[in-house]
C-alpha positions as CSV (number, residue, x, y, z in Angstrom):
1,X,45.5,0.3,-1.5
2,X,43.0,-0.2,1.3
3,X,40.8,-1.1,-1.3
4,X,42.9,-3.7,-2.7
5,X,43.5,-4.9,0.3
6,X,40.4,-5.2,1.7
7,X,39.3,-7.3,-1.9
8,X,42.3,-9.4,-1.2
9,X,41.6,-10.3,2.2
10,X,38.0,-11.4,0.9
11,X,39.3,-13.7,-1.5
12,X,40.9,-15.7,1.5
13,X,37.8,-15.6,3.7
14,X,35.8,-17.1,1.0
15,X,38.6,-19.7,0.1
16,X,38.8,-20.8,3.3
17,X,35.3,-21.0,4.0
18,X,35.0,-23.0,1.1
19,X,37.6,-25.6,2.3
20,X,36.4,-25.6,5.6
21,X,32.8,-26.8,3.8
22,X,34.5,-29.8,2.7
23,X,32.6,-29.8,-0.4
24,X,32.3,-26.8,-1.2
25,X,34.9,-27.6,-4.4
26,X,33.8,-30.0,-7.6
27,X,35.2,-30.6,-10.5
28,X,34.1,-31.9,-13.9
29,X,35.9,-35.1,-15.6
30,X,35.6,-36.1,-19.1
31,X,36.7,-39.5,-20.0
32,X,37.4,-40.7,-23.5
33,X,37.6,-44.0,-25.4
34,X,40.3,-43.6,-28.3
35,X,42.5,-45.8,-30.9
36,X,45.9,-45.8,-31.6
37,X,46.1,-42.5,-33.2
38,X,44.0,-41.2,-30.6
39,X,40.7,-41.2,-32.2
40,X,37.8,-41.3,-30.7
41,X,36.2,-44.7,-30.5
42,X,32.5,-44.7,-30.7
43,X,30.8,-47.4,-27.9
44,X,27.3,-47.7,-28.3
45,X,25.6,-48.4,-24.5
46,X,29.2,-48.2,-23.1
47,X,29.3,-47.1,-19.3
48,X,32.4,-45.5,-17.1
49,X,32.4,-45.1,-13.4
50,X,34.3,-43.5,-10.9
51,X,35.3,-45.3,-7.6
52,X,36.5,-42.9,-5.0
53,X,39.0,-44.3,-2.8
54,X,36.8,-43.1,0.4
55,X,33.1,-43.7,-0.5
56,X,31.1,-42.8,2.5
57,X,27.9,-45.8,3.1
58,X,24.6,-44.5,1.9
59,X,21.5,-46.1,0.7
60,X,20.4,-45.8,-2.8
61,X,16.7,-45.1,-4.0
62,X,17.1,-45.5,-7.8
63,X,14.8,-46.8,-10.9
64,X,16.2,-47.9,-14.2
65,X,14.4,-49.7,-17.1
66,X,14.9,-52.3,-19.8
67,X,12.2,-53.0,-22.0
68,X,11.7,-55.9,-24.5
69,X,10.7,-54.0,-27.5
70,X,10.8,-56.0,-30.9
71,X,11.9,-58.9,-29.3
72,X,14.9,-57.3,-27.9
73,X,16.5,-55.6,-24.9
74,X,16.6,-52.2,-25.2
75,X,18.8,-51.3,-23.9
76,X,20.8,-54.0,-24.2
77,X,23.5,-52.8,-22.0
78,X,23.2,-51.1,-18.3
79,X,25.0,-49.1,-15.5
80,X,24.0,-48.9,-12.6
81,X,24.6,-48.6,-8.9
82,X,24.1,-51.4,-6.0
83,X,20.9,-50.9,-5.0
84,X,18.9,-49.6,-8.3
85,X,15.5,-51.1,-8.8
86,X,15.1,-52.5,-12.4
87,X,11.6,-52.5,-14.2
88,X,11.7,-55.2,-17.0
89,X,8.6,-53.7,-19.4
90,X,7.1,-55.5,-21.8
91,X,5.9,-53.9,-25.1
92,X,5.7,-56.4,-27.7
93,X,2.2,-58.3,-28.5
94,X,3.7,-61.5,-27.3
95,X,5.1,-62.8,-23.7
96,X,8.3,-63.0,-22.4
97,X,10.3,-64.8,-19.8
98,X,13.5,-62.8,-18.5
99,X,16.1,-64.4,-16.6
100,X,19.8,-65.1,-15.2
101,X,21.8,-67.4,-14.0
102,X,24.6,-64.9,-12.9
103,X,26.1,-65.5,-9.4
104,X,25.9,-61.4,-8.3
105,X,22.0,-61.4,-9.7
106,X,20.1,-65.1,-10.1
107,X,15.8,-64.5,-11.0
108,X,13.5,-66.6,-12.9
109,X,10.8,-63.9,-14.1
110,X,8.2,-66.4,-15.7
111,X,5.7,-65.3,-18.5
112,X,4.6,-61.7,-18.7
113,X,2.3,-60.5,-21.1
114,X,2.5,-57.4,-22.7
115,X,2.4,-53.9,-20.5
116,X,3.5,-55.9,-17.5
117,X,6.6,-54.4,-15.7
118,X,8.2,-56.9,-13.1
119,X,10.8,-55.4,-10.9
120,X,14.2,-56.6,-9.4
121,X,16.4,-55.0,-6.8
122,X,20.2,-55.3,-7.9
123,X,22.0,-54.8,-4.7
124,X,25.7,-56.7,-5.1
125,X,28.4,-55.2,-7.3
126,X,29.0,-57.6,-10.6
127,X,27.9,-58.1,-13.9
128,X,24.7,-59.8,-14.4
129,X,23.8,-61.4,-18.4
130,X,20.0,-61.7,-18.9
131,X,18.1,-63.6,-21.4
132,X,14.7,-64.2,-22.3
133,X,13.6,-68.2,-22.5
134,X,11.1,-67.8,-25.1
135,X,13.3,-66.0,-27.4
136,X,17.3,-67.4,-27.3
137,X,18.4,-64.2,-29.3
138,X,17.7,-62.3,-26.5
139,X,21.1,-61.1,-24.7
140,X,21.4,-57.9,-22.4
141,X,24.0,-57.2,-20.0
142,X,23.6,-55.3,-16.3
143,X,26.9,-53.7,-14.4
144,X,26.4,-53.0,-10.8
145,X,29.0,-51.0,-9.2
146,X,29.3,-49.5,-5.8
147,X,29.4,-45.9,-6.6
148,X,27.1,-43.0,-8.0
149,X,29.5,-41.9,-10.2
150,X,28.2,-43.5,-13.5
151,X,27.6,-42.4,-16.9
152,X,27.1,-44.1,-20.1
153,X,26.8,-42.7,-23.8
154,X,27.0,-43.9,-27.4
155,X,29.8,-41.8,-28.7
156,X,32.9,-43.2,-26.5
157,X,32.9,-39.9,-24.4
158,X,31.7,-39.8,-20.6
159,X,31.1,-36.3,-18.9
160,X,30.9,-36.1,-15.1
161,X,30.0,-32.9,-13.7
162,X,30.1,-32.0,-9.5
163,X,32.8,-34.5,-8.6
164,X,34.6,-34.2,-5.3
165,X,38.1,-33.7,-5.2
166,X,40.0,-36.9,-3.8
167,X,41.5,-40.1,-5.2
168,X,39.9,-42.8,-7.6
169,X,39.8,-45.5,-9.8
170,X,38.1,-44.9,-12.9
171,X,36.5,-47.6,-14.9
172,X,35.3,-48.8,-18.5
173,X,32.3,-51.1,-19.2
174,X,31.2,-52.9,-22.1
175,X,30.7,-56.1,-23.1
176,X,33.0,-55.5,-26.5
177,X,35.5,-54.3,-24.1
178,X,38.5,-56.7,-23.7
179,X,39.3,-57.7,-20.0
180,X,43.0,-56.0,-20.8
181,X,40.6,-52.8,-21.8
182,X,38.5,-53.2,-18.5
183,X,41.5,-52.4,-16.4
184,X,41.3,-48.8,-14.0
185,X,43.5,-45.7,-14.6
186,X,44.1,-43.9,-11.5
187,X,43.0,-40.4,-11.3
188,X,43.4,-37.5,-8.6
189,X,41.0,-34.8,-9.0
190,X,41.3,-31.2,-7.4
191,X,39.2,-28.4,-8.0
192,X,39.6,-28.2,-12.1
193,X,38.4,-29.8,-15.3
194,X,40.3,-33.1,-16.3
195,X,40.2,-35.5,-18.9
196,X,41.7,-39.0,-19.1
197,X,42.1,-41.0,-22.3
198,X,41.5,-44.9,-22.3
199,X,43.7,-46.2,-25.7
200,X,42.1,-49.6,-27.0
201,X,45.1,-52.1,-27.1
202,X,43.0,-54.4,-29.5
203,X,39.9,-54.2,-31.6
204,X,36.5,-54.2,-30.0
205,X,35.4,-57.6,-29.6
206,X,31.9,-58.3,-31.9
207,X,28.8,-56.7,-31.4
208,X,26.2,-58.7,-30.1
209,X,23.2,-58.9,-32.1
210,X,19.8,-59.4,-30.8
211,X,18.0,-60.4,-34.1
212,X,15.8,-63.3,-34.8
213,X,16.5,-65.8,-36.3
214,X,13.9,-66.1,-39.0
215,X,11.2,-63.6,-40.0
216,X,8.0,-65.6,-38.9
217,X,9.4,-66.4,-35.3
218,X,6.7,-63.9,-34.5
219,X,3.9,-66.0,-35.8
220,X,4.2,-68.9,-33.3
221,X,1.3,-68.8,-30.1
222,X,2.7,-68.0,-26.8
């Protein structure tokens, strides 16, 4: 019995020690994309994020790429948070110009040959569209949101691993998603796995193809 007790009385010590950590507790949250039937719905380049109801300030040191490859985006669609750094590679034989217009993100990145790598700072939450002005078939698409708690896949499935407990909003981003789709789901995690289905009310809107549109556009001087 002393034994048992003694075990017992351990069990507490580190519980409470653990709480008192504030921290000390994580849990893992799996988000899915289904149909109707509750299928999963493959998303190619979709993103999901969690935003905590308390998110303490912090400063963000973060890289992500897109390159033009094939006279392209890839890839064409990316999460990240406010403050990433974005290197815009080129890797095709010809030049390209990269742009936006958007209000959270306006830059005019003029000719770049091939191997240059031009960098922009994305530092408001939004959604930014880029396009290259050489080639009009161009289309990407750049989410900025103001938490770390981001992930993106091609299968419709989003894993987070290490999340705090507490309340949040959680999020689905694509640009085939419908603005009804786009909408949060309110989640409360504590200290064990969860997963939260998103159920498409409509079909996914069309892809977006980045093709050219004939097959000697590549022959033309830049």
């Amino acid at each position: 019995m002393a034994r048992i007790g003694l075990n017992l009385l351990s069990m507490v010590a580190l519980l409470l020690g653990g709480s008192a950590l504030g921290g000390a507790f994580a849990a893992e949250v799996n988000v899915v994309l289904v149909d109707a039937k509750e299928g999963k719905v493959s998303l190619q380049g979709g993103g999901a994020y969690l935003l905590p109801a308390n998110l303490p300030s912090s400063t963000v040191s973060a890289t992500a790429e897109i390159s033009q490859r094939q006279a392209a985006f890839r890839p064409g669609t990316l999460l990240i948070q406010a403050g990433t750094e974005v290197v815009f590679s080129n890797e095709d034989d010809f030049n390209h110009h990269v742009y936006s217009f958007s209000e959270v993100k306006s830059f005019d990145l003029e000719l770049f040959e091939k191997g240059a790598a031009p960098k922009i700072v994305f530092d408001k939450a939004g959604e930014v569209a880029i396009g290259c002005n050489i080639h009009d078939w161009m289309a990407g698409f750049i989410k900025v949101v103001d938490t770390p708690y981001i992930a993106q896949s091609d299968d419709g499935d989003w894993r987070f691993s290490n999340i705090p407990p507490g309340e949040y909003q959680v999020y689905l981003w694509h640009p085939r998603l419908s603005k009804k789709d786009r909408q949060p789901q309110s989640l409360v995690v504590k200290d064990t796995p969860v997963e939260l289905h998103f159920r498409l009310s409509k079909k996914l809107l069309p892809k977006i193809e980045q093709k050219a549109p004939s097959v000697d556009w590549f022959e033309e001087d830049y």
